[in-house]
N, CA, C and O atoms as a DFTB+ gen file, in Angstrom:
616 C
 N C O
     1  1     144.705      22.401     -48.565
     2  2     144.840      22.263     -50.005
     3  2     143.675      21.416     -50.506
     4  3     143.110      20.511     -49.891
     5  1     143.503      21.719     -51.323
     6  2     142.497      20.795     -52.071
     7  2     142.293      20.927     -53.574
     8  3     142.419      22.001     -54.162
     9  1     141.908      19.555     -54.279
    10  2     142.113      19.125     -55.361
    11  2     141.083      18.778     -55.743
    12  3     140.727      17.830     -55.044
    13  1     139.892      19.158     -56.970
    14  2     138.910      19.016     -57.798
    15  2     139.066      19.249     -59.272
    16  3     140.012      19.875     -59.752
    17  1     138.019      18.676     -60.014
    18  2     138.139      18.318     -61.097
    19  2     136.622      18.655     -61.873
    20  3     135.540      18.520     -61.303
    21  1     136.793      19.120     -63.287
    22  2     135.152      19.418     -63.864
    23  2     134.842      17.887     -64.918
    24  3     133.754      17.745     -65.476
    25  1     135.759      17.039     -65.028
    26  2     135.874      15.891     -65.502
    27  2     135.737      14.770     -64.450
    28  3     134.861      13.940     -64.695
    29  1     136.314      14.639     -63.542
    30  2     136.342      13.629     -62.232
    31  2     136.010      13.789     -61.125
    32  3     136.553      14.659     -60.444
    33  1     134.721      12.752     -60.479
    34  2     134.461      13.030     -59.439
    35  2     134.261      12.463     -58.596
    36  3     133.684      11.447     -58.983
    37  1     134.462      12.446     -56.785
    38  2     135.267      11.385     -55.705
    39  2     134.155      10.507     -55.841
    40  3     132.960      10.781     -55.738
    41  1     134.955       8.908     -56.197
    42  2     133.827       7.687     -56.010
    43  2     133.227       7.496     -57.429
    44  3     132.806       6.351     -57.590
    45  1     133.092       8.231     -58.392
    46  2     132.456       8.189     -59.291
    47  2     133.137       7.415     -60.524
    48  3     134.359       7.549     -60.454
    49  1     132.776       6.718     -61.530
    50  2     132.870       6.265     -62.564
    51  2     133.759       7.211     -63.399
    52  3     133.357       8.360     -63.583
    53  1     135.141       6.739     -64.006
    54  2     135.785       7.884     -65.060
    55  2     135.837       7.244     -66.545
    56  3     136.273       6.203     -67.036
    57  1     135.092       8.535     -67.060
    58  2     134.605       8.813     -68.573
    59  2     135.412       7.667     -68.956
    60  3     136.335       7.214     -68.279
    61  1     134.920       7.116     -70.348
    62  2     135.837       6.252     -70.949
    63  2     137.269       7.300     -71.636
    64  3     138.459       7.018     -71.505
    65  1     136.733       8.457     -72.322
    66  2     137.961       9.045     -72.958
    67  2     139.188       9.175     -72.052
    68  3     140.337       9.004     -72.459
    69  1     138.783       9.564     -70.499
    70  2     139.942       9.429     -70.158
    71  2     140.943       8.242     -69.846
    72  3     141.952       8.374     -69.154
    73  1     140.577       7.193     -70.381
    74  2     140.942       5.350     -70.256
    75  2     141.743       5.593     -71.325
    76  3     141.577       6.303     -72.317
    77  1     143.134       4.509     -70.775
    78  2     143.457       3.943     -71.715
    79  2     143.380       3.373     -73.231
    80  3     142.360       2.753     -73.534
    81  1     143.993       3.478     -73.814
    82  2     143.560       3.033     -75.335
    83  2     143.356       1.322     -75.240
    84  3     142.425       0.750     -75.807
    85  1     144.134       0.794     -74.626
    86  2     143.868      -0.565     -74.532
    87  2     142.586      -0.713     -73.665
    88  3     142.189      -1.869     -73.518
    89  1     142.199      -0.170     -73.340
    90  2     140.543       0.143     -72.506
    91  2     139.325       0.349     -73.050
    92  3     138.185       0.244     -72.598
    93  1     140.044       0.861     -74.773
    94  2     138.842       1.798     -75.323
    95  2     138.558       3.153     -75.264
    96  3     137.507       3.533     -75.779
    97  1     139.415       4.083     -74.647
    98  2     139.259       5.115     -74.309
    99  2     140.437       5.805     -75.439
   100  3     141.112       5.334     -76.355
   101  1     140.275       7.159     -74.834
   102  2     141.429       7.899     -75.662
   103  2     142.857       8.341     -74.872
   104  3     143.892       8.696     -75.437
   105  1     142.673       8.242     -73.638
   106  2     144.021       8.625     -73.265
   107  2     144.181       9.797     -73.044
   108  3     145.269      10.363     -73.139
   109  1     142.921      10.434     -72.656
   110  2     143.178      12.168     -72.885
   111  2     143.085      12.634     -71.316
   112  3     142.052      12.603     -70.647
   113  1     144.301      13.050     -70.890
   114  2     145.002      14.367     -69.096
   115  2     143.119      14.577     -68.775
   116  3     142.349      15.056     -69.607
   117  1     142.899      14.310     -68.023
   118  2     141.466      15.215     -67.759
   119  2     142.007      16.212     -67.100
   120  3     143.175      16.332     -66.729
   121  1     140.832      17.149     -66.928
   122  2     140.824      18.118     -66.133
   123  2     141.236      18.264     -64.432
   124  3     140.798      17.511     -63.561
   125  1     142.069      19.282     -64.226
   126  2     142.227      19.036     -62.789
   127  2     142.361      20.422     -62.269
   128  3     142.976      21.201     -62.997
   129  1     141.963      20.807     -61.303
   130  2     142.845      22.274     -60.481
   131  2     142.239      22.153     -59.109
   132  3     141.283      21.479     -58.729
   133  1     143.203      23.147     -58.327
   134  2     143.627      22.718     -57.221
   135  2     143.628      24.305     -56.566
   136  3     143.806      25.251     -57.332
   137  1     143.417      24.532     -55.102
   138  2     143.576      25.642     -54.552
   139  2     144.072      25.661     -53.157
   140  3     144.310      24.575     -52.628
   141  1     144.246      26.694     -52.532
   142  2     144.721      26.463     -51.115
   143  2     145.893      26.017     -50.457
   144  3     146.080      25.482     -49.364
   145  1     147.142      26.600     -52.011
   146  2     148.087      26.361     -51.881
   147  2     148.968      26.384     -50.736
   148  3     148.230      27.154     -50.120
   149  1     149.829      26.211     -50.005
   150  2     150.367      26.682     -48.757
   151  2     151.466      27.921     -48.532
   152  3     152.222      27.489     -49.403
   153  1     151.766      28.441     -48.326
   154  2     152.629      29.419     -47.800
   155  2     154.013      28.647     -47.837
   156  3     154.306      27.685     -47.128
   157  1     154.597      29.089     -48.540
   158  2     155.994      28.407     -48.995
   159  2     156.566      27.104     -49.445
   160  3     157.469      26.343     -49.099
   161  1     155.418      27.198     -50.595
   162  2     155.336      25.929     -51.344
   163  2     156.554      26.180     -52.799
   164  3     156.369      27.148     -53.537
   165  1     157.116      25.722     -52.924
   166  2     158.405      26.525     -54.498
   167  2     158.066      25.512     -55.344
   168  3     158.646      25.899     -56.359
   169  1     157.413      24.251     -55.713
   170  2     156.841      23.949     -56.704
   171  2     155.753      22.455     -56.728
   172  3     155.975      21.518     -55.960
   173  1     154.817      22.444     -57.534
   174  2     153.742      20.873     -57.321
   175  2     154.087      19.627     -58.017
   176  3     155.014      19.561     -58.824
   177  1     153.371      18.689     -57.714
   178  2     153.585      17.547     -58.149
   179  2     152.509      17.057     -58.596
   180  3     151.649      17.657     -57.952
   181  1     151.949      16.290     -59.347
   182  2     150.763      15.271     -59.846
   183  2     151.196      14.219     -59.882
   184  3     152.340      13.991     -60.275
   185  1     150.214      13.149     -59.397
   186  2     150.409      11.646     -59.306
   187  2     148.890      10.851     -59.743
   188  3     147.778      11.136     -59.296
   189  1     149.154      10.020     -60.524
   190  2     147.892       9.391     -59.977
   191  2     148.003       7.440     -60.069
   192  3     148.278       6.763     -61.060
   193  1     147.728       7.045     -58.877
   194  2     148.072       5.601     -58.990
   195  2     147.032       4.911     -58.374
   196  3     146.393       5.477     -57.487
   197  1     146.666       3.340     -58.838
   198  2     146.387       2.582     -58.633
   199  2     145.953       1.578     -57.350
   200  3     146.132       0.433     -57.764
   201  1     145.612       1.547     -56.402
   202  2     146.211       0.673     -55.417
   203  2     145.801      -0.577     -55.361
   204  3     146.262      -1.489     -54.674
   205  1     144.466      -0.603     -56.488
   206  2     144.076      -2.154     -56.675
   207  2     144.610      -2.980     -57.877
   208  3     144.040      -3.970     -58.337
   209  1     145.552      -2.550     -58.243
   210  2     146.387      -3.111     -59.410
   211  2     146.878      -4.139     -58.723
   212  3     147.335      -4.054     -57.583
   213  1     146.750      -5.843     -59.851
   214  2     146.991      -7.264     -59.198
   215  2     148.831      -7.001     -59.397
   216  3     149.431      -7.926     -59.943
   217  1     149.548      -5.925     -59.010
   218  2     150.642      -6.353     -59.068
   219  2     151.239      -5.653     -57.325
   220  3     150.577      -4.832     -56.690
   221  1     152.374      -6.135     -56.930
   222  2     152.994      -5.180     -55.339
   223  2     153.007      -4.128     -55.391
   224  3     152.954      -3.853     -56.590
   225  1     153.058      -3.009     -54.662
   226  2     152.662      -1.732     -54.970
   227  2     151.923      -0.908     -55.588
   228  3     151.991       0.308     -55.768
   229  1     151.069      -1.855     -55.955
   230  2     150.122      -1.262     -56.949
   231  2     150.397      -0.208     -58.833
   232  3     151.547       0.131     -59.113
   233  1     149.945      -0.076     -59.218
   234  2     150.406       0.992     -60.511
   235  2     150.112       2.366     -60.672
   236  3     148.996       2.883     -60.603
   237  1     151.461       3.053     -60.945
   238  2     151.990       4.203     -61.080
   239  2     151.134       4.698     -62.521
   240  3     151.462       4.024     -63.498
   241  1     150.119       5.742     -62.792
   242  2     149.847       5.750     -64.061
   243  2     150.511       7.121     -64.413
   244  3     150.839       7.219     -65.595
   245  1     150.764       8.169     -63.634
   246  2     151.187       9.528     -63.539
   247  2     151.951      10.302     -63.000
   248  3     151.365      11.099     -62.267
   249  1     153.050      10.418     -63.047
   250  2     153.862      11.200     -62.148
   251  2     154.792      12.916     -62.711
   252  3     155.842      12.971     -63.351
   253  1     153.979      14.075     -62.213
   254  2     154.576      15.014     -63.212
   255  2     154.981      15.959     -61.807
   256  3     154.382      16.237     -60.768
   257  1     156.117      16.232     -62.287
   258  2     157.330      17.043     -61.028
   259  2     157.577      18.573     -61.486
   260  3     157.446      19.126     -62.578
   261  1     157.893      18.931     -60.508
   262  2     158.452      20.350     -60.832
   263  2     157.379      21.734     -61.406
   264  3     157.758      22.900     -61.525
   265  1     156.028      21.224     -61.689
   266  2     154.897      22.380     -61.831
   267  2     155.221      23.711     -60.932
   268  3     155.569      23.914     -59.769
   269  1     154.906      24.549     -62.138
   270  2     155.388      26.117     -61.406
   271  2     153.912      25.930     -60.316
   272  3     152.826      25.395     -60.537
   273  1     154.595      26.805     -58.789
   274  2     153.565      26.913     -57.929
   275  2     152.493      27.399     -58.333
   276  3     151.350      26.986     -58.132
   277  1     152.861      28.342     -58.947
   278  2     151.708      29.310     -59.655
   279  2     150.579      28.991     -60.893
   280  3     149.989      29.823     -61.583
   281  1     150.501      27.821     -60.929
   282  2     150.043      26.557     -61.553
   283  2     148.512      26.519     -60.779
   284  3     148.617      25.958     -59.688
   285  1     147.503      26.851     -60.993
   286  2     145.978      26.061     -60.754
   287  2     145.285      25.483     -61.024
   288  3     144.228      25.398     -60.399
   289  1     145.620      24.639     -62.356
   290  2     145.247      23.421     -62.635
   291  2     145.941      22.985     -64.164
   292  3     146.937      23.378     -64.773
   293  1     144.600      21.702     -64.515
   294  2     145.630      21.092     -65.688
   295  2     144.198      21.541     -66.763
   296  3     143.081      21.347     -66.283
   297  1     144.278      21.984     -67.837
   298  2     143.401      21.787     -69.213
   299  2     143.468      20.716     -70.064
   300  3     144.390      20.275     -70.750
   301  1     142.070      20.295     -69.862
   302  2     141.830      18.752     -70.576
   303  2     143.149      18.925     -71.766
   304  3     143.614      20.007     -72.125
   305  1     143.687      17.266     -72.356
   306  2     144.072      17.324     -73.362
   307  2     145.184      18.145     -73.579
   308  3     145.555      18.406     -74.723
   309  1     145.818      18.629     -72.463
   310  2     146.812      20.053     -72.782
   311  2     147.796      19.538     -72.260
   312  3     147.493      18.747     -71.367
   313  1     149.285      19.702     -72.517
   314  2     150.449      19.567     -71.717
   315  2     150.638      20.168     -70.680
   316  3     149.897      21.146     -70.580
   317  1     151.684      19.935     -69.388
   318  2     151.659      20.878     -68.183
   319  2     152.458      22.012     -68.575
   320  3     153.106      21.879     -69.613
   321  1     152.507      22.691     -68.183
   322  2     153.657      23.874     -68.532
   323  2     154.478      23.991     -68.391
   324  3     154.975      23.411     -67.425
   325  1     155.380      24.915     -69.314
   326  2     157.076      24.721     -69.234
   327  2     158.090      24.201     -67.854
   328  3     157.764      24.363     -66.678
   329  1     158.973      23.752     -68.179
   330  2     159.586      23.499     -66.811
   331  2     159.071      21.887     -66.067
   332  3     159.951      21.282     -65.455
   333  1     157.650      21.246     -66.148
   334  2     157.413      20.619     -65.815
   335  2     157.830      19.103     -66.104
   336  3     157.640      18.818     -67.286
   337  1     158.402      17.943     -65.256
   338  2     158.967      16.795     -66.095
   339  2     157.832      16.201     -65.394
   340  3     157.270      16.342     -64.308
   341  1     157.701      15.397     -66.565
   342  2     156.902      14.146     -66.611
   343  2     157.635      12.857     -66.793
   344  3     158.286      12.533     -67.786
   345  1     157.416      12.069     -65.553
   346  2     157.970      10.409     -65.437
   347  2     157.419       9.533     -66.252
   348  3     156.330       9.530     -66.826
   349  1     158.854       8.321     -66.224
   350  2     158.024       6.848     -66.874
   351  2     157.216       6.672     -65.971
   352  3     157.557       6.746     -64.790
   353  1     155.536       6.305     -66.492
   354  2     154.775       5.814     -65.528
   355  2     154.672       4.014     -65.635
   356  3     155.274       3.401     -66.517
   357  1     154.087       3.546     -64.922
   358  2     154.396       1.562     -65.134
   359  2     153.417       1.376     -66.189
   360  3     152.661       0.421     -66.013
   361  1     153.214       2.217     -67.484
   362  2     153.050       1.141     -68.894
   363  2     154.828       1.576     -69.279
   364  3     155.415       0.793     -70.025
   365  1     155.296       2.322     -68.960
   366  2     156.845       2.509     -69.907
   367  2     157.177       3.035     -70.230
   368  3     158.358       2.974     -70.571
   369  1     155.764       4.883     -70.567
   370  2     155.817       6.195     -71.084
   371  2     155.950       6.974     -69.985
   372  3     155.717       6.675     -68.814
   373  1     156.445       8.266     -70.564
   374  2     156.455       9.112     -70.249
   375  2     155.044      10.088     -70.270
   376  3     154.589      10.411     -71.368
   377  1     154.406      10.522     -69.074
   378  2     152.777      10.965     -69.302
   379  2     151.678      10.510     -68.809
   380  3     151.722       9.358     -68.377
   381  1     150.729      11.058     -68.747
   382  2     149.829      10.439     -68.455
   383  2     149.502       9.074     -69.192
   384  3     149.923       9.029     -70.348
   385  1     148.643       7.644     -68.607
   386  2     147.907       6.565     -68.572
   387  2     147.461       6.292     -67.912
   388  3     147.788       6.108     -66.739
   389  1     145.936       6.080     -68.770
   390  2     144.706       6.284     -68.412
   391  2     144.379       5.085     -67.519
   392  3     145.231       4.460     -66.887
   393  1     142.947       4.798     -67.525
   394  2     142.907       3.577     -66.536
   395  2     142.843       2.223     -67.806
   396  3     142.470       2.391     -68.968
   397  1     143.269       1.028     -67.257
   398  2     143.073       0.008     -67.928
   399  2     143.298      -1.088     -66.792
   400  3     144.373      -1.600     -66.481
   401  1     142.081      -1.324     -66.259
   402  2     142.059      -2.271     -65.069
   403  2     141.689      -3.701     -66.260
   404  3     141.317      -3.646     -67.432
   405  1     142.033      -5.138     -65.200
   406  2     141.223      -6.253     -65.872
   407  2     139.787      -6.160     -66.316
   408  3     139.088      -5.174     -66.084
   409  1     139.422      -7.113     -66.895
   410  2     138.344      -7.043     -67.655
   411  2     137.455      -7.195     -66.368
   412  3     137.918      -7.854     -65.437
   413  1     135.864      -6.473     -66.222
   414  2     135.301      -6.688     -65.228
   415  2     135.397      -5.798     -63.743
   416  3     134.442      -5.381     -63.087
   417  1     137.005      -5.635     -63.409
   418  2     137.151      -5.647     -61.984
   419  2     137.302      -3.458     -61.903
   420  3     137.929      -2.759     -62.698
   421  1     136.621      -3.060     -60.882
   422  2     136.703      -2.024     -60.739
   423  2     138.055      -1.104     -59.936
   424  3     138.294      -1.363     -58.756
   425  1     138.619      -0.380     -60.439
   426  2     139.714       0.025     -59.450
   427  2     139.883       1.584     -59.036
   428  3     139.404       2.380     -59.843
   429  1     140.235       1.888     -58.381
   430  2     140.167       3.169     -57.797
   431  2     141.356       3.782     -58.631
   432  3     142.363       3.151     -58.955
   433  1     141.046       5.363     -58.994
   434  2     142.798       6.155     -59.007
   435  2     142.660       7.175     -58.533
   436  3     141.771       8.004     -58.728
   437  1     143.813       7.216     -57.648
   438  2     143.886       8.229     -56.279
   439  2     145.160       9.601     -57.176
   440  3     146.384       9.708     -57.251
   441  1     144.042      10.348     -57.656
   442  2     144.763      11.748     -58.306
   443  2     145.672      12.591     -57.108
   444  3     144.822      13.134     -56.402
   445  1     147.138      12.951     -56.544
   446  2     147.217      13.867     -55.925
   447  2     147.897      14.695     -56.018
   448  3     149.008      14.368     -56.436
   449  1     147.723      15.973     -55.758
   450  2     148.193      16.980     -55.770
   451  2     149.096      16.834     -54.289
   452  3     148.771      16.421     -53.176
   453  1     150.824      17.566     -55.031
   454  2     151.612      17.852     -53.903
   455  2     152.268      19.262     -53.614
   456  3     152.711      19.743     -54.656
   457  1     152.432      19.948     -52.667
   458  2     152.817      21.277     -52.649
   459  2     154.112      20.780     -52.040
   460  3     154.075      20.037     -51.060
   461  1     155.489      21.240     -52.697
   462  2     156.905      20.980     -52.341
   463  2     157.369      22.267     -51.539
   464  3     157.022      23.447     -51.489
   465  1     158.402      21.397     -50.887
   466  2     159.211      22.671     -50.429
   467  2     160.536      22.804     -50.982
   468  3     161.430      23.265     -50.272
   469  1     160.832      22.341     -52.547
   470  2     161.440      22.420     -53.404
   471  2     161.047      22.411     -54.465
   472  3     160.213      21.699     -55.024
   473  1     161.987      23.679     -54.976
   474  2     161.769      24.078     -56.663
   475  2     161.848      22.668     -57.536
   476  3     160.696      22.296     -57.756
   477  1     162.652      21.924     -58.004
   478  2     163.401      21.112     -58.537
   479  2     163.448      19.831     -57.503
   480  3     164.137      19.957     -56.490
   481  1     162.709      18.558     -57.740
   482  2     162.764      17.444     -57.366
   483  2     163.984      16.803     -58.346
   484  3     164.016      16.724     -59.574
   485  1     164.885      16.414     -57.427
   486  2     166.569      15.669     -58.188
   487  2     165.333      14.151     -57.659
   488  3     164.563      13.882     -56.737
   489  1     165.813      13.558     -58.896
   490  2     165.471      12.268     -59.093
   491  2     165.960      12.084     -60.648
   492  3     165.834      12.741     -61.681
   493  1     166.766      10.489     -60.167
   494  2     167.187       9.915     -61.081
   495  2     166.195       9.898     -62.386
   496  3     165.016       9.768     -62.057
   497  1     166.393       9.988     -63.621
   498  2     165.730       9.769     -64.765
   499  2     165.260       8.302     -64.823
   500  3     164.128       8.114     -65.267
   501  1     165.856       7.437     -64.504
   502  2     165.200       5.650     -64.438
   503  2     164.441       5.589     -62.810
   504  3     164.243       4.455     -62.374
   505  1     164.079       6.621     -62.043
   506  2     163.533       6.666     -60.799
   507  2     162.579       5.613     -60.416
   508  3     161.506       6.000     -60.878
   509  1     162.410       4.578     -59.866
   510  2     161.020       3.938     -60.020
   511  2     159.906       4.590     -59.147
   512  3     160.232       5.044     -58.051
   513  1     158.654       4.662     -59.550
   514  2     157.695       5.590     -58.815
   515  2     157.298       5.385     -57.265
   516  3     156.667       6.142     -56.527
   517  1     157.929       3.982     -56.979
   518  2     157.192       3.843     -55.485
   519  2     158.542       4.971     -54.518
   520  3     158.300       5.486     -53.426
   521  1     159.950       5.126     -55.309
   522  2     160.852       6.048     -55.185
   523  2     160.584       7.206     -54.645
   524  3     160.516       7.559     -53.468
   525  1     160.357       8.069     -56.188
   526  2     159.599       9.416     -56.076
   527  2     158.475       9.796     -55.190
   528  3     158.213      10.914     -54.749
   529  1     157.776       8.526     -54.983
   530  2     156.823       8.987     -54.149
   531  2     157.569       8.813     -52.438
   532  3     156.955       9.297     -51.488
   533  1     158.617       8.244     -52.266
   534  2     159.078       8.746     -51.010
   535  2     159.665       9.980     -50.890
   536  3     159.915      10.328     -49.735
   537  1     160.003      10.869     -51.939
   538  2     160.985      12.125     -51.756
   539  2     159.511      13.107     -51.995
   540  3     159.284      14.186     -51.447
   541  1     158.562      12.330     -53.036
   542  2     157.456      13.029     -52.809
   543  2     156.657      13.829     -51.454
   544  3     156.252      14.985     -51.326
   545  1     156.640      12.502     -50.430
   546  2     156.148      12.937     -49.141
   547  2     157.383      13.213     -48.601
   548  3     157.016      13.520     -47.466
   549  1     158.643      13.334     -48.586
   550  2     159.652      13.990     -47.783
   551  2     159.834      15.581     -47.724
   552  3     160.366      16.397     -46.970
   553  1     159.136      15.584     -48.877
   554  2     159.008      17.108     -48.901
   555  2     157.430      17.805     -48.985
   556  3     156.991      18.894     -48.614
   557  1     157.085      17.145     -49.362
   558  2     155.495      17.587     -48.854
   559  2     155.044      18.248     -47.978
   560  3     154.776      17.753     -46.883
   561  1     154.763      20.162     -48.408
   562  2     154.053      20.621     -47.540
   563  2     152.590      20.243     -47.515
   564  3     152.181      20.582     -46.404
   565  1     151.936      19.882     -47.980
   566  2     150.905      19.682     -47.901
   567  2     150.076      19.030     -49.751
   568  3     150.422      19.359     -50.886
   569  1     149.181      18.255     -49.399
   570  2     148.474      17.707     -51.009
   571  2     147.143      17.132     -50.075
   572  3     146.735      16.961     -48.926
   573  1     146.745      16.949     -51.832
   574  2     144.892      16.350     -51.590
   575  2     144.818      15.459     -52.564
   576  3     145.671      15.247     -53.425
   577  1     143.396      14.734     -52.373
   578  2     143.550      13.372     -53.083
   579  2     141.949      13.836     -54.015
   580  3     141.319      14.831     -53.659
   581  1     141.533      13.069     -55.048
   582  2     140.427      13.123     -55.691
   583  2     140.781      11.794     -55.972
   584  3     141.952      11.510     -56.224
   585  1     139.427      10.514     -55.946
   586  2     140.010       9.424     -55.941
   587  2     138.492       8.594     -56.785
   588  3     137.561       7.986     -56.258
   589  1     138.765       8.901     -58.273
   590  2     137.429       8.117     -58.786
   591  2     137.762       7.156     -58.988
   592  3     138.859       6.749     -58.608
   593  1     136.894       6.432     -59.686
   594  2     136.897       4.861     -60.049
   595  2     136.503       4.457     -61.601
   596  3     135.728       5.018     -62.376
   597  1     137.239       3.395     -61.756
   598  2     137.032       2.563     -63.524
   599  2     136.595       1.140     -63.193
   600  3     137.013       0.314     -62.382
   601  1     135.649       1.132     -64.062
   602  2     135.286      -0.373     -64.373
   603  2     135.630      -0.867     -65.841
   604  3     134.919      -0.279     -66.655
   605  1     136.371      -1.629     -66.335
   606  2     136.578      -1.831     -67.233
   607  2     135.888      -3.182     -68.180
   608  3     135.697      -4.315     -67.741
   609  1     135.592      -2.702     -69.563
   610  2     134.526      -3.452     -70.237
   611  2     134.843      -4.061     -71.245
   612  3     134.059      -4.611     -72.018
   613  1     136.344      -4.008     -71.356
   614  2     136.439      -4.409     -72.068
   615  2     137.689      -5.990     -72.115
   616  3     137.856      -6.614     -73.163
């Protein structure tokens, strides 16, 4: 499987638009798609988190469940498609958030794509993400990572 982007790229600096508003940015889904799905995958997942966030576990900015398999990527600025739930991520929304590291300090976000071996991920609606991401890899046939970086300037 593997996961690329015409907006984000591994190691590289991400655009301000896709930052946080408290960052300066706009907050806008970048671009994503993905190929090399697996052979009896029934639906994907998107994540994208933090691991240098000064808090334990680092921060959850993205978590969207249930993407039809038949799904090959995301369009800037666009919602995922029907059927798809999107989690509280750790600002409190529901959706994507962007990067907003401390002032100065650079942090990585590790985008990944997951291929399930379930249609329908059951998870509680108050789920906390370090959660989901265990039922995440419990069912995980297979995912890929794209993992750029923010420096924040503001």
């Amino acid at each position: 499987m593997r996961l690329f982007s015409d907006d984000l790229k591994q190691g590289e600096e991400i655009a301000l638009v896709f930052a946080e508003r408290g960052a300066g940015g706009r907050n806008i889904l970048p671009q994503l798609g993905w190929d090399e799905v697996p052979a009896g995958a029934k639906s994907l997942a998107l994540t994208c988190w933090d691991p240098d966030a000064p808090m334990e576990g680092g921060f959850w900015h993205w978590l969207a469940l249930d993407i039809p398999v038949s799904t090959t990527g995301t369009v800037q600025g666009t919602p995922l498609p029907t059927g798809s739930v999107e989690l509280q991520n750790d600002y409190g929304y529901r959706g994507y958030g962007g990067p907003n590291p401390p002032h100065g300090q650079v942090h990585r976000y590790i985008f990944t794509v997951w291929a399930l071996d379930v249609a329908h991920l059951e998870v509680p609606a108050d789920a906390k993400p370090a959660a989901v991401e265990e039922l995440l890899k419990a069912h995980a046939l297979a995912s890929a990572t794209l993992t750029p970086v923010f420096t924040s300037t503001i």
